[in-house]
C-alpha positions as CSV (number, residue, x, y, z in Angstrom):
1,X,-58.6,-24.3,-4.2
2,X,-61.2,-26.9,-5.9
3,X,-64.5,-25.7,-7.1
4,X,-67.5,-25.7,-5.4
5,X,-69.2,-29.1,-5.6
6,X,-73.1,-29.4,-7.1
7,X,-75.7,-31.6,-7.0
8,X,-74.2,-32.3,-10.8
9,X,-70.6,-33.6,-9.5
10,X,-72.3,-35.8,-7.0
11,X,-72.1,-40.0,-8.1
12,X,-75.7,-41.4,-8.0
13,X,-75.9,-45.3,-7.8
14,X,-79.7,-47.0,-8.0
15,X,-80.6,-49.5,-5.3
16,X,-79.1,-52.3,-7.2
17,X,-75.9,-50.9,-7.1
18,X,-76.4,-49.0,-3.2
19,X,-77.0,-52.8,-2.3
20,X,-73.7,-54.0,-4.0
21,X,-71.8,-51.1,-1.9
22,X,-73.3,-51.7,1.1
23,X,-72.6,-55.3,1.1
24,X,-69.2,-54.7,0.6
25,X,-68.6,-52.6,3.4
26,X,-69.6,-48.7,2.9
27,X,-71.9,-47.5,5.5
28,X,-75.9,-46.0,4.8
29,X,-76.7,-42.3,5.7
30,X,-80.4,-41.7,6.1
31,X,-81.4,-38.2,5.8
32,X,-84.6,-38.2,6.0
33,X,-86.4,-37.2,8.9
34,X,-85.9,-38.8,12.6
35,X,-90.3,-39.7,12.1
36,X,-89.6,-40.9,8.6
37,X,-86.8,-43.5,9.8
38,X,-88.5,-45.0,12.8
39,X,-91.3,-45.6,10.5
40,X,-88.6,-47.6,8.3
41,X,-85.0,-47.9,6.8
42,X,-82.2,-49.7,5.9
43,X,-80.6,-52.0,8.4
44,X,-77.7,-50.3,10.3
45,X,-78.3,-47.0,8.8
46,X,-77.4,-43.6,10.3
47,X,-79.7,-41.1,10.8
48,X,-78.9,-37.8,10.4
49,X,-81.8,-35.5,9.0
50,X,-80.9,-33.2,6.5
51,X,-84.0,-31.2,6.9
52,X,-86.5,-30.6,9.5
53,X,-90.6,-30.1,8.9
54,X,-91.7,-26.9,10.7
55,X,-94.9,-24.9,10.8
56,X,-92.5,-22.5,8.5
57,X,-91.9,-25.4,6.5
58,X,-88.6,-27.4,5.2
59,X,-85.6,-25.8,6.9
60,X,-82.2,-27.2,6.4
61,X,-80.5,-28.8,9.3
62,X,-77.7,-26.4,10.4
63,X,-76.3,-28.6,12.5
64,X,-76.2,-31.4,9.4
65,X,-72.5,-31.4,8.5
66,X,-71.4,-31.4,12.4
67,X,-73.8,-34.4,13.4
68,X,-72.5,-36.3,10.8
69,X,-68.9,-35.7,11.4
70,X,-69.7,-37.3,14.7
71,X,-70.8,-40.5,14.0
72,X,-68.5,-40.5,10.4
73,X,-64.8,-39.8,9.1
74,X,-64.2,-38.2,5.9
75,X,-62.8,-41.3,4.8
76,X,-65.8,-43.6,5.0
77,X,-67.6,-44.8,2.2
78,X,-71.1,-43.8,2.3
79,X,-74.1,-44.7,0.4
80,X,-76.3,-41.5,1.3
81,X,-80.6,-41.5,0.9
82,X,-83.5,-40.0,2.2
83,X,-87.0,-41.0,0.4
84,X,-87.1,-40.1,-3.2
85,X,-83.8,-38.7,-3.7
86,X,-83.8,-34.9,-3.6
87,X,-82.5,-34.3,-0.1
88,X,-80.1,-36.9,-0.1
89,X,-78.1,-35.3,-3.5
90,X,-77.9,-32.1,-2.0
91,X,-76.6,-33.7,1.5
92,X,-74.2,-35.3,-0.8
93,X,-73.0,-32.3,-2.1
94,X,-72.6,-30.7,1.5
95,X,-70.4,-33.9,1.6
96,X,-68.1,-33.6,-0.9
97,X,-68.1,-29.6,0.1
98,X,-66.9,-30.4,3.5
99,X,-63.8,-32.9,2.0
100,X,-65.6,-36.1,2.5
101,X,-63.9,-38.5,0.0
102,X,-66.3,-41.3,-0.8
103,X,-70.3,-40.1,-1.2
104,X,-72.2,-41.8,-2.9
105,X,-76.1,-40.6,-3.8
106,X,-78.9,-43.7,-4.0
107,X,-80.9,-42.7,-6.7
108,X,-85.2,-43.1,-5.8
109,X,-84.2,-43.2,-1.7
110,X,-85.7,-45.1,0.7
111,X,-89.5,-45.3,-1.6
112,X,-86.9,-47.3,-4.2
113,X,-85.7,-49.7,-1.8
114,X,-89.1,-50.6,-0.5
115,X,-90.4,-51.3,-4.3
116,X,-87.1,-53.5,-4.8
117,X,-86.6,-55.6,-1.8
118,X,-89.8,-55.6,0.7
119,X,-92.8,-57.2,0.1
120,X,-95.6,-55.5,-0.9
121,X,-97.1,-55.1,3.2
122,X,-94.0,-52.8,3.2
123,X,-95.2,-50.5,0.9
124,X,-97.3,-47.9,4.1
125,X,-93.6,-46.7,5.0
126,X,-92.9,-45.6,1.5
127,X,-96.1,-43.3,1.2
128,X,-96.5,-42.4,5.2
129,X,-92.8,-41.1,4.1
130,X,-93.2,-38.8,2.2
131,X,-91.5,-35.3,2.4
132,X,-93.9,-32.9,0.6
133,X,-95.3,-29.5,2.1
């Protein structure tokens, strides 16, 4: 039986190279919050949240690896991101846990992409974004 994956076995690209993947064909996973991605993303991303904000604070989505499966195969290529990067590498290694071949973290999430490729009116989504408690 393989070894448990970590957030340390998990491949993290920066947006340069996310760009160059998703070009060529692999598909963006947004984990970030539903509210975070209608207030922005990626074109033709998925959403599935890996976390929810409650009044008890961050909670991880239990139905995460499920909704995904749904809408995915464990053969896709995915490029995986949330906002900063932090919930995205651990989706990622729920990922490769669950036998999915091809995960691929973007390093600095969805705040990264908006520094590198929208213009600066873009730059509300990356701080109305923002997962802290």
């Amino acid at each position: 039986m393989d070894a448990t994956k970590s957030t340390e076995d998990v491949v993290t690209v920066d947006v340069d190279a996310a760009k160059d993947l998703l070009n060529s064909g692999h598909r963006y996973l947004d984990v970030r919050t539903s509210e975070e991605f209608n207030k922005g993303h990626i074109d033709n991303a998925l959403n599935v949240p890996y976390m929810f904000i409650t009044q008890e604070g961050r909670v991880k989505n239990p139905e995460f690896l499920t909704q995904v499966s749904s809408i995915s195969d464990r053969d896709d290529h995915l490029v995986v991101g949330c906002n900063s990067g932090g919930r995205s590498i651990r989706a990622c290694a729920d990922l490769l846990n669950s036998d999915y071949k091809h995960v691929t973290n973007m390093g600095g999430g969805y705040s990264a992409w908006v520094d590198k490729y929208l213009d600066k009116s873009a730059q509300e989504f990356k701080t109305s974004c923002k997962f802290r408690p």
